[in-house]
N, C-alpha and C positions, 0 to 999 in steps of 0.2 A: 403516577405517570404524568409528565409533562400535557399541560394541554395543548390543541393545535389549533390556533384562530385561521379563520380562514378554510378551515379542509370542510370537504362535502360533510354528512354522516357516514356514507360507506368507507370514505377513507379514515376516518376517527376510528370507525366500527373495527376496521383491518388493524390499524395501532395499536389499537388494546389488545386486540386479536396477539401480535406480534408482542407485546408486555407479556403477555399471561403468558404464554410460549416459554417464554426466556426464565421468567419466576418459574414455572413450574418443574422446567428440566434442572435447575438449578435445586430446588426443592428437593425433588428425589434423590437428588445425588446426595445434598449432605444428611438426608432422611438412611441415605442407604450406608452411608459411613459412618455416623453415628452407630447405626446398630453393629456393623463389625470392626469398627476400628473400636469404639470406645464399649458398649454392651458387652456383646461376648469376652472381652478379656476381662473384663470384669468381675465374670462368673464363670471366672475360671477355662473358658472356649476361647483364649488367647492362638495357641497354634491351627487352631478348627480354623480361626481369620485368616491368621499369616499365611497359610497352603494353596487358599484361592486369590489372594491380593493381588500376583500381578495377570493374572486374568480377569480379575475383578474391574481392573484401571484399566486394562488396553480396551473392554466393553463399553465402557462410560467415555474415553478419549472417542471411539467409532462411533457411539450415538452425536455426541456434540461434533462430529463431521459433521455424519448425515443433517440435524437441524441446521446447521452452520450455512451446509449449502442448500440450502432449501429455502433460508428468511435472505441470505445475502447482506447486504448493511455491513456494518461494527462485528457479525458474528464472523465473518471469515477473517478480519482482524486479528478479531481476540483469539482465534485461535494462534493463527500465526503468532500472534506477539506469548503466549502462553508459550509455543513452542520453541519459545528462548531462552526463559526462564528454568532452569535447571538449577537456580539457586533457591525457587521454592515448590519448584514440584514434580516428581518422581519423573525418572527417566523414563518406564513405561508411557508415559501420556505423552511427552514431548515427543518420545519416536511417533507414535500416533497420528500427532498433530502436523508433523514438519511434510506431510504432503499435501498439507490442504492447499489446496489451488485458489486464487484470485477470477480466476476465468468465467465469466458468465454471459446470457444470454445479451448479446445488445438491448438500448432502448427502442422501442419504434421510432423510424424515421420522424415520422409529424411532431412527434414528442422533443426528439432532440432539433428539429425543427423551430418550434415554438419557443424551444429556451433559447436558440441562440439571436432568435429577432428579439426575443425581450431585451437580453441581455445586450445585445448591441446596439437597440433602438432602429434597426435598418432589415428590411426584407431579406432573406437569404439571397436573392436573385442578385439584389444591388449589392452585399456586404464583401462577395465575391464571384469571379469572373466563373469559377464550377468548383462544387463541393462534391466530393463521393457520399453515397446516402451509406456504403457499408463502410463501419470501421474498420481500422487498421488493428486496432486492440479495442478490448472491453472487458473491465474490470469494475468493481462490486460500487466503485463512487463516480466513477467517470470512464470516458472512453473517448477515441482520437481516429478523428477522421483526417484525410488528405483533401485540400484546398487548393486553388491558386488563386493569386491576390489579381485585383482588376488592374489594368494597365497602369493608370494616374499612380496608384498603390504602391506597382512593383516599381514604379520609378523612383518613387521617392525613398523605399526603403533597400532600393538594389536586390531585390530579388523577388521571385513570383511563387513558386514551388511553398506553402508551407503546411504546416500542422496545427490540425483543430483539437483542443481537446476540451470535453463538454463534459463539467459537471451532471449527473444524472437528474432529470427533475424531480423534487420531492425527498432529495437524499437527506438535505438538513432537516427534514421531520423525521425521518428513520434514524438519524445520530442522534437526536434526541433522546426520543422513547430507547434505544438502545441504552444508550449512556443511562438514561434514568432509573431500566435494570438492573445495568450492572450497579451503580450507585446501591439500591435494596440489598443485592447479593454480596454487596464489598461490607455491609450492614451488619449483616448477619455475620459473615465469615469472621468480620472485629469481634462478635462476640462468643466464637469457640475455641480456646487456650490451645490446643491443638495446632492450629492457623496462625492466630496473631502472633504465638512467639516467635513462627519461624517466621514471616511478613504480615505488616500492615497493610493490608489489601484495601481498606478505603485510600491510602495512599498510593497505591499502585493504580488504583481503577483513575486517581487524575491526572497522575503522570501520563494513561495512557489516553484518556479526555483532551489534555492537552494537545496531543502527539494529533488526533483524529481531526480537532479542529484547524491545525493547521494542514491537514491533508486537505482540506475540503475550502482552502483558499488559497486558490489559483492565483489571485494576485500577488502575494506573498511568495508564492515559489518564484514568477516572473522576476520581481526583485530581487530577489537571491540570485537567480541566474543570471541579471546586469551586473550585478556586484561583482559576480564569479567571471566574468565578460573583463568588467573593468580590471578586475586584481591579476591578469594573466593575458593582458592587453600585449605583452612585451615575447610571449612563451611562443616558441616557431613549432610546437609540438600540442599545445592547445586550442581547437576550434569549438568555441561554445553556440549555439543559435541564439540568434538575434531575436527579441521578442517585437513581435508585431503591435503596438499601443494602441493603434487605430481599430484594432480588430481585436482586443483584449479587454477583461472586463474583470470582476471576482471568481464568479463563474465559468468562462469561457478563454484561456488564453491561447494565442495565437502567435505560433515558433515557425521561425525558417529551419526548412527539413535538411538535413544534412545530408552528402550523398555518403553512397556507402564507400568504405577503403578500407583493405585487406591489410593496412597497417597500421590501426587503429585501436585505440579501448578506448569504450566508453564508462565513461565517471556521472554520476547522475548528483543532479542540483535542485534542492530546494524538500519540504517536505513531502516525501512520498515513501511507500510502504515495498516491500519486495516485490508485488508484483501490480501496484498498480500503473497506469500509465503514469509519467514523469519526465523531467525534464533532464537531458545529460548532455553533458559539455563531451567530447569527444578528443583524444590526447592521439594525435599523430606519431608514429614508432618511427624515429629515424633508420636508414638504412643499417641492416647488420644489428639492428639492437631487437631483443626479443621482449616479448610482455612480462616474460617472470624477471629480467635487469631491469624493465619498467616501474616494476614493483617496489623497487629498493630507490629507485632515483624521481620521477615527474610524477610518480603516485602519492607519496607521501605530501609535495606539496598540493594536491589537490584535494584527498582526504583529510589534512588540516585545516583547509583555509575554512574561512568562519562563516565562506558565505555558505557551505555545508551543514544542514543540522542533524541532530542525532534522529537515525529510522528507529521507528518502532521493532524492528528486529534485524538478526542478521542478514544480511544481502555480502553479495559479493562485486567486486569491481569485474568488469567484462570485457572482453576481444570482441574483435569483431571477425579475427583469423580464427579459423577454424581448428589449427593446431593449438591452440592456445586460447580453446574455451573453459572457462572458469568460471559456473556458475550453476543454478538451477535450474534456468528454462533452457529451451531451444532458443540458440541465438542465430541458426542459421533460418534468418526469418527475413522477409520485407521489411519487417518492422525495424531492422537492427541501424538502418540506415533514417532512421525517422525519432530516436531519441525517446526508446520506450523502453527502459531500461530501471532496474531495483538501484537503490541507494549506492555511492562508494561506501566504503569501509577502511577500519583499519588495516594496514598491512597484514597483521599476523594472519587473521581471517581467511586470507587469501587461499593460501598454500593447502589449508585444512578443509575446503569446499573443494579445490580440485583433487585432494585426494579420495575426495566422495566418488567422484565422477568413473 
């Protein structure tokens, strides 16, 4: 386990607390497929395995819920992003996992309080003319409060209405020790023929390392989302939010809230996960034209362009019209007008989530 300079004892005490957790559910699982994928067929109790295997996985996909939502961090990720994979692991678990939800309790006020005077070297009081203490969304790395910028602010950047969204505090020690388990258990997994033939899972655990560290740098989405600004500067059908610089940091960035329009989809910028808060450029539906001809026409250039990077899993592109919702969550929310929205996507994706619905 990673060590953590800086943290009290009880909080080191709680990390390891969370390591062991992760090591040991991990432990039992491939303790308990060893003995029936590979023991019993062994000695001949081949079919005695085969008869409970997919009640055996949809058990173990519902215990790694329950810890999932219970430690919050990387685990409700990982599950998500496992439940994309259907190129390494049984359909049974991926049904299992595709409801894990992003959803969790907010930080306390004082807490997200204290990170954003760090972060912005300025009192909450002075940083903005009024901040909501409840968020709008909260999800497992961050969560997004409604703001309005002080007078001098709003003049200079032509608008006053925006969106706070504040990394969690303490989350880059929980990506850590996370990431550090899974690193142990991508370990192991290399070493059972079973596994590695079908996937490289120390290679998958960085690919998705990668993926997390870019969630958790809010400066990095903001610039992706100028870029996506500048590259569609010209599109009478694109309104991206303006990122607020004076009031943006690694940490904490700070977006002009978009209002809401009933002829609208929103396309989301920069790295973010299906369901955590994020940033989305919002694609105006000309008259007479509906979201699924959208799909084939100002979606593709938006799901192309570069300043887009690849989500950790699939998400869908989204309406803000309620006949032409396509997606996972509720999007008949406050929030749909405030740019808190999952990744765009490919086209194909599209069609095959609204027929979930």
């Amino acid at each position: 386990m990673p060590t953590t300079p800086g943290a009290t004892p009880e909080r080191a005490r709680l990390l390891q607390q969370r390591y062991r957790r992760i090591l040991i559910f991990a432990a039992r699982v491939l303790a308990q497929s060893w003995w029936f994928e590979l023991f019993l067929p062994s000695i001949g109790l081949g079919r005695l395995s085969a008869r409970g295997r997919i009640k055996r996985l949809k058990r173990v996909a519902r215990r790694f819920r329950v810890l999932a939502a219970e430690l919050g961090g990387l685990m409700i990720k990982v599950g998500q992003f496992l439940s994309s994979r259907l190129d390494v692991l049984p359909v049974e678990i991926t049904r299992e996992l595709e409801g894990l939800q992003d959803e969790v309790d907010p930080e306390p006020f004082t807490a997200i309080t204290e990170q954003l005077e760090r972060e912005l070297g300025l009192p909450l009081a002075s940083a903005f003319a009024a901040f909501e203490e409840t968020p709008i969304a909260a999800a497992s790395l961050g969560q997004a409060h409604l703001a309005t910028l002080s007078p001098a602010l709003a003049e200079r950047y032509g608008l006053s209405d925006v969106v706070v969204k504040v990394l969690r505090p303490g989350i880059q020690e929980i990506v850590e020790v996370d990431l550090s388990a899974l690193r142990k258990v991508a370990g192991w997994l290399s070493r059972v023929k079973l596994v590695s033939r079908r996937a490289d899972a120390p290679a998958l655990i960085e690919e998705f390392a990668a993926t997390s560290y870019e969630e958790i740098d809010y400066l990095n989405e903001a610039k992706n989302l100028t870029r996506f600004q500048t590259n569609f500067a010209d599109d009478p059908y694109v309104a991206t939010p303006s990122v607020v610089w004076d009031r943006s940091s690694k940490l904490v960035p700070t977006l002009r809230m978009i209002s809401s329009n009933t002829q609208r989809m929103v396309i989301t910028v920069g790295p973010a996960s299906m369901t955590e808060p994020c940033t989305s450029t919002v694609c105006n539906l000309p008259p007479g034209v509906s979201a699924d001809s959208m799909t084939t026409t100002s979606t593709p250039r938006c799901a192309n362009n570069k300043a887009l990077t690849k989500p950790p899993m699939p998400a869908p592109t989204m309406t803000t019209r309620a006949s032409d919702m396509v997606g996972l969550r509720q999007l008949a929310r406050p929030v749909v007008e405030n740019a808190i929205f999952p990744h765009a996507v490919h086209v194909e994706q599209l069609h095959a989530h609204k027929q979930r619905l």
